[in-house]
N, C-alpha and C positions, 0 to 999 in steps of 0.2 A: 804505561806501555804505548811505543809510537806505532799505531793499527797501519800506518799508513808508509813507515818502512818494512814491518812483515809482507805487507801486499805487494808491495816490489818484490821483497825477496822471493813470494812465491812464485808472482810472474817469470823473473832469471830462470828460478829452478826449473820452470816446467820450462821456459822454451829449449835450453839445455837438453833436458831431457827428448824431448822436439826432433832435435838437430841429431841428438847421438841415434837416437830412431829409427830417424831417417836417412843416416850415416849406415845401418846394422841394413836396413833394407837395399838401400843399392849396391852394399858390398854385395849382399845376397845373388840380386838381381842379376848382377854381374858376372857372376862364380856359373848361375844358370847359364849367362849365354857364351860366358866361357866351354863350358862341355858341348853344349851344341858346336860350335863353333869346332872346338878338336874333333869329334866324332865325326862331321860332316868333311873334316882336311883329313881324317885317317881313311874314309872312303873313298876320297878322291886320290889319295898313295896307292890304293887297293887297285885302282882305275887302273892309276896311270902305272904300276908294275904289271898292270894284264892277270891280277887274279879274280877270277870269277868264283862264286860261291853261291849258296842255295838257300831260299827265303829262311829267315830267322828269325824266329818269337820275337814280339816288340816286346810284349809288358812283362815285366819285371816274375823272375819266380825264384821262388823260397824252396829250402832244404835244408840240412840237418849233418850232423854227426851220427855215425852209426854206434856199437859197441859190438863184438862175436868174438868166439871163441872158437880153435879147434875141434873139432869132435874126435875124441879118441873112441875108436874102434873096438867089438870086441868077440868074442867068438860066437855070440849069439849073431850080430852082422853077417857074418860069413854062413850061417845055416840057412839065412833065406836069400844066397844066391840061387839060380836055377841053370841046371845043364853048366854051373862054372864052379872052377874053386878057386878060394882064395886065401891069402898069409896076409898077415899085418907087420908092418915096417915100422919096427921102432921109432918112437917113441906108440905108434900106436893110431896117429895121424894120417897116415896113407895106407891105404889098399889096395894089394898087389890080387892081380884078378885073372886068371887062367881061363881060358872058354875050352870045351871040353869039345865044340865040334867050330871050326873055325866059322866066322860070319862074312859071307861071303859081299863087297861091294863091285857098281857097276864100273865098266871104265870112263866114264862122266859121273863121276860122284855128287850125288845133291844130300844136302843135308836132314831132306824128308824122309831115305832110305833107310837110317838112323833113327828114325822116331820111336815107331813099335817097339822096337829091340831094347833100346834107351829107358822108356817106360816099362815095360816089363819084366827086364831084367837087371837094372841097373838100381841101388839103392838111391832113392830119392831123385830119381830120373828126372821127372818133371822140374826139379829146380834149377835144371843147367841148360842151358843156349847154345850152342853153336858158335864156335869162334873159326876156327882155321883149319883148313887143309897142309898138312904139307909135307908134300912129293920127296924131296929130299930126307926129310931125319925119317918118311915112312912111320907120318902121326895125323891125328885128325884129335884137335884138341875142344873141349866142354869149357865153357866159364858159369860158375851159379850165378843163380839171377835171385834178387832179394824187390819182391813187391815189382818184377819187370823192368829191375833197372842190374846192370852187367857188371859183376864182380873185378874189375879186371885186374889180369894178368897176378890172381891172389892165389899163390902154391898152397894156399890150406883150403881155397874153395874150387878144384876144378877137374876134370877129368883126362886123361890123356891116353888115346886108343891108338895101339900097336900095330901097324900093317907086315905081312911077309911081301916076299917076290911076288906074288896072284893077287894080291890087292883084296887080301884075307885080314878081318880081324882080329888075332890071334888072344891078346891078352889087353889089360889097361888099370892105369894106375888111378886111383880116386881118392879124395880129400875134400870135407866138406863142414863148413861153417856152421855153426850153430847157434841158438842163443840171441838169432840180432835183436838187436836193443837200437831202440832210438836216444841218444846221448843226453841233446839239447833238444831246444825250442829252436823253431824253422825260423832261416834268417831269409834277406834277401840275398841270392848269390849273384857269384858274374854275369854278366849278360854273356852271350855267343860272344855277340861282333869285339867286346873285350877280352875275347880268350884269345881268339882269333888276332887282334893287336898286340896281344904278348908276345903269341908265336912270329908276327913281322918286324916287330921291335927288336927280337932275339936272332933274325933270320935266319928263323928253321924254317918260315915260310918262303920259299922259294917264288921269284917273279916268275910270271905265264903259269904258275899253279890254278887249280881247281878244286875247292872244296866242293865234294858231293856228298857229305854228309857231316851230319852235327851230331851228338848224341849225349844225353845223361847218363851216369854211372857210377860208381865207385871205385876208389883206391885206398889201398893200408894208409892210414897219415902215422901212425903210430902202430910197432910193433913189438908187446911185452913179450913174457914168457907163456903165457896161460892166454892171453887174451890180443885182442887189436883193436885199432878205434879207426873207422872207417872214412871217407872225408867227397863230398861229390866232387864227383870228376868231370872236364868236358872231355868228350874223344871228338876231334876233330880228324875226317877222314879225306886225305890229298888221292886225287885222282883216280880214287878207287881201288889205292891200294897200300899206302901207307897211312897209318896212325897214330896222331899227336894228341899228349895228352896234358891237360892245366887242370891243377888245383881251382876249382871255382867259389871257395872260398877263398884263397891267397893269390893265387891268381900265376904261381909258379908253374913251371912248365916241369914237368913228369916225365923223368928214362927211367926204364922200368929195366933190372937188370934180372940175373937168372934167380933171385932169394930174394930182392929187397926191390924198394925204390929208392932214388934219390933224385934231388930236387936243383934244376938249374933257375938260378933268379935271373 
């Protein structure tokens, strides 16, 4: 056996090895200052279209898949209303809700006026937030909240109260999720400032806009017969008064229509 061509060969091998190495490292290195590099030019787009935005989480955070189901209703529900009556709406899913002496709101409506009433007469009151006023369809709409984070725009999780002419709460409809389950294991999700770059990539984000607010939440990703699979959402809020919303695991931009979502890439 020649000792002394193996030792060459081992030498070749490992420098090889060496080289490929340190070939996997500066790709690496590179790919890093690749992203710095895009994030630091997508900020300066941000600039230079005049949109201004509100400090944003640096370090990286993790979420999940949810799982819920409808709660169907059933006439035991309806005996611990108080001072209301109510029907249930096929399939069983919504409740139709009568108040028996109207609830009278201020002409500056705040959403604290609500509170009391909400809690103690509404089933599972505490678990819904406060979403919208609104003057035209004469609604002031509930979204649930799961662990403080905002159901949105889920017609199985949410409340929707009735106004007359006197800015009277007459009646309202309710639907409410049950059962959440946590799916998976908490991944890392989108960062903000890359939700935020979906939306300018897709120009929903409008130049001289103003994000004044960022927010975590949910949306249906998936909607069965019996159940749904839940998916975090970002809500990115323009000027204080419109709301966009991304997939932050996918990173798709979210219209949300009157039954469903659907998803623009």
């Amino acid at each position: 056996m020649d000792w002394s061509k193996i030792k060459t060969i081992f030498i070749i091998t490992f420098l090889i090895l060496d080289v490929y190495l340190l070939f996997q490292f500066m790709k690496i290195r590179d790919a890093n200052k690749y992203e710095v590099i895009t994030e630091a030019t997508f900020e300066e787009k941000l600039k230079a279209d005049e949109i201004q935005y509100v400090d944003l989480p640096k370090a990286p955070i993790k979420d999940q898949y949810l799982s819920a189901k409808p709660k169907t209703f059933i006439k035991g529900d309806l005996a611990k209303l108080k001072g209301q009556t109510g029907d249930l709406k096929e399939p069983g899913t919504t409740l139709q809700v009568t108040l028996e002496k109207p609830f009278q709101l201020s002409s500056k409506f705040e959403p604290a006026e609500l509170s009391t009433f909400i809690k103690d007469n509404v089933l599972y009151g505490d678990h819904y937030q406060f979403w919208e006023k609104d003057d035209q369809k004469k609604t002031i709409t509930y979204f649930q909240q799961y662990e403080n984070f905002s159901l949105y725009q889920n017609i199985n999780g949410m409340i929707i109260f009735n106004l007359n002419a006197n800015n009277q709460i007459i009646s309202y409809q309710q639907s409410y999720l049950e059962g959440i389950e946590k799916l998976t294991e908490k991944e890392e999700i989108l960062s903000p400032l890359k939700a935020i770059e979906t939306l300018h990539q897709k120009r929903v984000l409008k130049p001289k806009s103003k994000i004044t607010k960022i927010e975590l939440g949910y949306s249906t990703r998936i909607q069965l017969a019996a159940s749904q699979v839940l998916a975090p959402t970002w809500r990115i809020v323009v000027d204080d008064k419109e709301s966009l919303f991304v997939n932050a695991f996918e990173g798709q931009i979210i219209v949300f229509k009157s039954d469903e979502n659907s998803k623009v890439e």
